[in-house]
N, C-alpha and C positions, 0 to 999 in steps of 0.2 A: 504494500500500500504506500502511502505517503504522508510526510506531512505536510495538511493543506495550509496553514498560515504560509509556510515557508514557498511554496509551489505557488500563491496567490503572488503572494509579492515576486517572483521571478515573472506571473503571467503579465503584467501590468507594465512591464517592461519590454514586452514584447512590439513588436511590426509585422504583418500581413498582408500579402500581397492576395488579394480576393481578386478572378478573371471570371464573368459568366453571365448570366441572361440575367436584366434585371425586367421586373413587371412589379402591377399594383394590385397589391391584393385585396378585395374587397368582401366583404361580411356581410350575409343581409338575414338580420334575424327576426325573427316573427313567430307566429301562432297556426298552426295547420291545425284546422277545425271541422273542417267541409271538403271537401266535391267540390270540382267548377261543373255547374251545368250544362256548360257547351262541350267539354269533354273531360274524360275519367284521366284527370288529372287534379293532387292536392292544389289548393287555395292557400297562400302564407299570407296573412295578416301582417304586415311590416310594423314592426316595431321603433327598430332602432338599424343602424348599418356603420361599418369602421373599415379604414380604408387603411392598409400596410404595406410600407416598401417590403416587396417578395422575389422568391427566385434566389440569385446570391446575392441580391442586396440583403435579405435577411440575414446572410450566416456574414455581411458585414456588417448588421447589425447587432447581430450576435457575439461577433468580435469586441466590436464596442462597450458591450454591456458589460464583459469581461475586463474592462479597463483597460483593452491594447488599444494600440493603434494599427485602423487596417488603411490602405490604400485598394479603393476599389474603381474597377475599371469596366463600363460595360456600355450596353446598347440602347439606344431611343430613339424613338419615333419624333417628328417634328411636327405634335400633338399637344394638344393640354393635358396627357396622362404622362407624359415624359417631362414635360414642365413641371405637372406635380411631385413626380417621384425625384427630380434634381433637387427643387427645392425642400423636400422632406431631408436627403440626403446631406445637402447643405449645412442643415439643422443640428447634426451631431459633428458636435468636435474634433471627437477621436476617430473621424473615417475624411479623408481625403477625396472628391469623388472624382474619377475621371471619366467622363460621359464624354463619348460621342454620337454624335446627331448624324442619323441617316432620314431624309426625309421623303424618301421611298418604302419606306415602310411602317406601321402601326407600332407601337408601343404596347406591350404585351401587357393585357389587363384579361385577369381572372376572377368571376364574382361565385363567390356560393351562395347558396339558398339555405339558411339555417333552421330547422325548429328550433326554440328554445326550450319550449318544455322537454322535449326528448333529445336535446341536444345531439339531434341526426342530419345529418347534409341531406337534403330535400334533392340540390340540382347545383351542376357547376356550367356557368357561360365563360368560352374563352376567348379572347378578341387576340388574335398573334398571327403573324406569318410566318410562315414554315420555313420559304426557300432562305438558302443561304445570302449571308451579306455578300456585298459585291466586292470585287479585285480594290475599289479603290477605299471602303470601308475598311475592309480588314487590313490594309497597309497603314491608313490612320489608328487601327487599333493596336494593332504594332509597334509604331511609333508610340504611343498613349503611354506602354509599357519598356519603351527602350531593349526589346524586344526580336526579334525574327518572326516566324509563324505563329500564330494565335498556340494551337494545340502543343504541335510536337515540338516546336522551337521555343516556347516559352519552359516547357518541359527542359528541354537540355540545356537551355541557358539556366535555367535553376541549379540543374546538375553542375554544373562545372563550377557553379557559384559556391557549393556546398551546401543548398538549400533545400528542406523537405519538399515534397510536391504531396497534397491530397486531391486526389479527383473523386467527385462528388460521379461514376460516370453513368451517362443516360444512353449510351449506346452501348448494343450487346458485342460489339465488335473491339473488344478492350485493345487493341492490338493498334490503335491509334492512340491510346493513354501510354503509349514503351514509354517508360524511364523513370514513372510515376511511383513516387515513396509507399503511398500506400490508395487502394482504390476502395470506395465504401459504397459499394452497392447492397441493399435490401435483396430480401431472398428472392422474392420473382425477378430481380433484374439478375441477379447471382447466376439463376436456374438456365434463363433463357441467353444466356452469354457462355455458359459451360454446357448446356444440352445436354442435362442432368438434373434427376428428381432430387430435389432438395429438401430433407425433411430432419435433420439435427448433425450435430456436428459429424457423425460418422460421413454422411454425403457430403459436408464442406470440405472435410478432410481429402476425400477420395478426388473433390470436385479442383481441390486448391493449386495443384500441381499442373495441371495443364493454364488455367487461369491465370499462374503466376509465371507461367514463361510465355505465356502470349501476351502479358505486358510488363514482361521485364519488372516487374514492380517488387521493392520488399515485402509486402503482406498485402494481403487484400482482407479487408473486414466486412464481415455479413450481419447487416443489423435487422431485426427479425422478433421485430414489434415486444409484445407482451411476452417471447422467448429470451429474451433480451440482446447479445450481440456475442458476434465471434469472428477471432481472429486465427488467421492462418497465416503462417511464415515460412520465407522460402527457407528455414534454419530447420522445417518441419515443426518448429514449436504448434501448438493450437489453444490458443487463453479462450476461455468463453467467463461471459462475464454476465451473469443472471438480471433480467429487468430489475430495479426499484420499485414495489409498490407506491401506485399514482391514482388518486382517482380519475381516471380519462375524459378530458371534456371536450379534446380537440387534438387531432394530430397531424394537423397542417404545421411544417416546416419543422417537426420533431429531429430528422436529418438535417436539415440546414445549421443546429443546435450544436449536434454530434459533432459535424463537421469544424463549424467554428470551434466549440470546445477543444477536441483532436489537434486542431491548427497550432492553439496559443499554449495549451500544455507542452505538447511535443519541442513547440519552438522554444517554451523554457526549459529543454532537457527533461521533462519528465520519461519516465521508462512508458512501456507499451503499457504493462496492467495497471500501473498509476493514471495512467492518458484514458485507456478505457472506464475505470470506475467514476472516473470525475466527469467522463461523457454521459453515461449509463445514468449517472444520480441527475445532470444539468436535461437528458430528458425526459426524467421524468418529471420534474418540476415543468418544461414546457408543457409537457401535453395534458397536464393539470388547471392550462388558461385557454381562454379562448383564443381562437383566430392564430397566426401566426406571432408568436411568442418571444419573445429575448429573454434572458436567465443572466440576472448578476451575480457576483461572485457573492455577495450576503446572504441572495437565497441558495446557493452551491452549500454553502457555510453549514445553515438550518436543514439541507438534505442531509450530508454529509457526517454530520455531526450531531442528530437531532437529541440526545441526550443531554447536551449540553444545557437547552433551556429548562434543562429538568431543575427543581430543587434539590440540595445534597442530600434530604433524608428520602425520596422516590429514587435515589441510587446507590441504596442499600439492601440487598436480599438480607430480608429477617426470617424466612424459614428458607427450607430446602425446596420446596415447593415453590413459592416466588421462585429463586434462582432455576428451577428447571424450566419453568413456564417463560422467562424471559430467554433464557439458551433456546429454547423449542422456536421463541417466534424468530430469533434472529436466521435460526438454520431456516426454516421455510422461506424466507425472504432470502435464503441463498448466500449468507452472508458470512466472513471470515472471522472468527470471536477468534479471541488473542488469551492469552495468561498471563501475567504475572504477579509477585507475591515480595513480603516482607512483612517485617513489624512497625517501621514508618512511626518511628515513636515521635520522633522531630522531624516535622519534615524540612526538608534541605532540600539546594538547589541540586543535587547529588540524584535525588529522588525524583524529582520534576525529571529529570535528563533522562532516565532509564523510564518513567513512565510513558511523556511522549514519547521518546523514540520505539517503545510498545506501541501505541496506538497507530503509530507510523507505518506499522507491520501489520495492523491489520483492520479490519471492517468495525469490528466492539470490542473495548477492550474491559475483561474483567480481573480485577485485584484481587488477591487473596491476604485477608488480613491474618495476622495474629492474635486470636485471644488475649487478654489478660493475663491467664493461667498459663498458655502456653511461652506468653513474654516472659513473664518469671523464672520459670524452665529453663529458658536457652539463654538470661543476660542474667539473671540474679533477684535476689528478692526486693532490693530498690527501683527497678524496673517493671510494668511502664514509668512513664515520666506522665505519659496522658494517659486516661482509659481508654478499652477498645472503641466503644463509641464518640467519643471525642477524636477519636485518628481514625474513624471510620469516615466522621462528616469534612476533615479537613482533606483528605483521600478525595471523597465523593465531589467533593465544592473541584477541584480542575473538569477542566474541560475532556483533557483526554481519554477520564476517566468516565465506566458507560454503568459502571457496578462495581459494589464492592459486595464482598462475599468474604466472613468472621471465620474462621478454621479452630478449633480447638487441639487439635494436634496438634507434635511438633515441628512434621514440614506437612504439606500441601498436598500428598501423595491420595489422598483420599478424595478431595475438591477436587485436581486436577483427571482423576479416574470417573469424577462422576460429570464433568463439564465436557471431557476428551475436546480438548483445544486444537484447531485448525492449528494455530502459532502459540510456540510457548516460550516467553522473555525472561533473561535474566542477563545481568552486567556482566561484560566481558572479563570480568576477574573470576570467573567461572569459566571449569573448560563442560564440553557439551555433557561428558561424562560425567562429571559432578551434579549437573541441574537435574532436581529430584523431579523426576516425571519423566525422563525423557522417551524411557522405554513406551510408558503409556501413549505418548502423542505420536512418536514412531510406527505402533502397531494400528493406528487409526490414519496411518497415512499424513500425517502432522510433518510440522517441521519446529524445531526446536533455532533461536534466530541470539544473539548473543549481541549485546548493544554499548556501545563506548560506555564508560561511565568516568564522571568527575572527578578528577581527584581531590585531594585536600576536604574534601566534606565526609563526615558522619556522627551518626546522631553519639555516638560511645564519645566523643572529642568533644561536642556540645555542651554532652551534660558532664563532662569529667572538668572544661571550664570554667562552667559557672558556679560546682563546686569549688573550686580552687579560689574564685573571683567570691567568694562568701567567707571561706577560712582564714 
């Protein structure tokens, strides 16, 4: 996993070169009640109607939302639908537009037909022309981007720049995307470009190999709605990265999301499975809003993290029961729970270090505290300094923490047999063979993950000072 403060502030730093169809996307929401008379066709009562720069201006929209800066480059008509959409684009700071005008052709405007009550597309109108831009359009689009070819030359001038390429791609003919970092087609576009039944990752898997030398690409990723998404690499790796639970109200330009997301993590170095879960979580929050969506990094934060708004005493398991019922919904929601454990009598920056970079490792992260009775045990009968519930809520109060869970024994070995942790943490002054549990998280397919820790800090030096500073 990742840590997201740190991955935020690299994304916001980021630049985006966005190339592609820009239109305006239009919402028309109402009431279907009736029958038209004249023909066996719904009646929508208009309500209300909202009008979005769509296409790739969304995912540079998207970008924005994220706090980078995109540079976006694309097409219009010499219409009032291409006027509206420059000036919407104008509007955001952190997007640069480069628009150029062909006035041979429409401005790509798309309307849906909403109920509201049933929050179902009714009908879509779309006003666009097909045929290709002309020899002297696409030279001006070229130029726009300091550039060669639109496709394949903007592609290889990326390459030699040492810059990622993602193609968003809409033809089944990937073999015009060569050179392309990574390509994010949806299962039906996946199927119909590999001519192959696509039904879970074994056909991605079987399907990725031909896919990825017909466009030379590093991975190609299959996003594949409420199944959530997956990644194939030509290294043979294959990450699948389960949806987010979302209440679904609209999943107009949920891709466009993914994409943008993909672009600005990747471009601050994040790894593939960090890139993908912070795509994963950013759409589900889009397709949670109406119409074609943006997602900032605050509500990334609130997916991502959503424990955090909890209070510290709701991130405490008080029976065994709470704790299995909270483990249970995290695994259905497909999600990575973590481990680790101490007695955290003082907390120190020592402890903060080893806890995020726990949380860092994985999807929820759960503490395992020491009793009282078991503190005593293992430091002496002046120990705790605090009781277990007073270092349970100072635990629970950070963020990176999602649960804390009391042990009365005197290591862990029982807690971590009954939670069987995806990730199981402890400070690298541990070799793996010393971390009590590892056997257990080994046998369950786990990985045991071992994390820098601070020196000069511990709680035994704190309180052996302030004795001193007393006597």
């Amino acid at each position: 996993m990742f840590d997201f403060d740190a991955l935020s502030q690299a994304m916001v730093r980021q630049s985006v070169l966005c190339i592609g169809d820009l239109m305006l996307d239009e919402f028309v929401y109402g009431e279907v009640s009736r029958i038209s008379p004249e023909a066996p066709a719904p009646v929508i009562a208009v309500q209300r109607s909202e009008t979005n720069v769509g296409g790739a201006g969304n995912v540079a929209r998207n970008i924005a939302a994220l706090g980078a800066r995109c540079v976006f480059v694309g097409l219009i008509g010499d219409d009032v639908t291409g006027k509206a959409l420059q000036a919407e684009l104008e509007k955001e700071p952190q997007i640069e537009p480069v628009l150029i005008v062909d006035p041979a052709r429409p401005t790509t405007r798309k309307a849906r037909f909403v109920s509201e009550h049933f929050s179902t597309h009714m009908l879509r109108a779309d006003w666009e022309l097909a045929a290709p831009a002309s020899d002297d359009i696409e030279d001006r689009l070229i130029a726009g981007v300091l550039t060669a070819r639109v496709i394949g030359e903007v592609i290889a001038a990326a390459r030699k720049l040492g810059k990622r390429v993602i193609v968003d791609p809409k033809s089944a003919n990937f073999a015009i995307y060569r050179g392309a970092t990574l390509l994010t087609p949806n299962r039906k576009e996946f199927a119909e470009a590999t001519r192959r039944r696509i039904d879970g990752d074994a056909d991605i898997a079987a399907a990725a190999t031909e896919a990825l030398r017909m466009a030379d690409a590093e991975a190609v990723l299959v996003t594949r709605s409420e199944h959530g998404m997956t990644l194939a690499h030509r290294d043979g790796a294959l990450i699948h990265v389960p949806a987010q639970p979302a209440k679904v109200r609209d999943v107009s330009g949920a891709g466009d999301t993914v994409v943008a997301v993909l672009s600005v993590a990747l471009a601050a170095a994040a790894d593939w499975d960090s890139a993908l879960r912070l795509a994963t979580a950013a759409a589900a929050v889009a397709v949670s809003k109406p119409g074609t969506a943006t997602v900032s990094l605050k509500e990334l934060r609130r997916k991502i993290l959503p424990e955090a708004s909890l209070a510290a005493e709701e991130k405490i398991a008080l029976t065994t029961a709470d704790l299995d019922a909270r483990v249970a919904e995290w695994r259905a929601q497909g999600l990575r729970v973590g481990f680790t454990n101490g007695c955290f009598d003082i907390l120190h920056p020592g402890h903060v270090r080893v806890v995020t970079q726990a949380r860092a490792a994985c999807d929820r992260l759960i503490v395992g505290l020491n009793s009282d009775a078991s503190v005593r045990r293992l430091k002496g009968p002046e120990r705790p300094v605090q009781d277990e519930r007073a270092r349970a809520e100072v635990l629970a109060a950070l963020e990176a923490v999602d649960l804390v869970a009391i042990f009365e024994q005197d290591t862990p070995l029982e807690l971590i047999t009954r939670i069987k942790p995806s990730v199981l943490v402890k400070g690298g002054d541990y070799t793996r063979e010393q971390v009590v549990g590892h056997e257990v998280v080994a046998a369950n397919g786990g990985e045991v993950v071992l994390v820098d820790i601070l020196p000069g800090h511990s709680t035994t030096s704190l309180v052996q000072r302030a004795r001193d500073k007393r006597s």
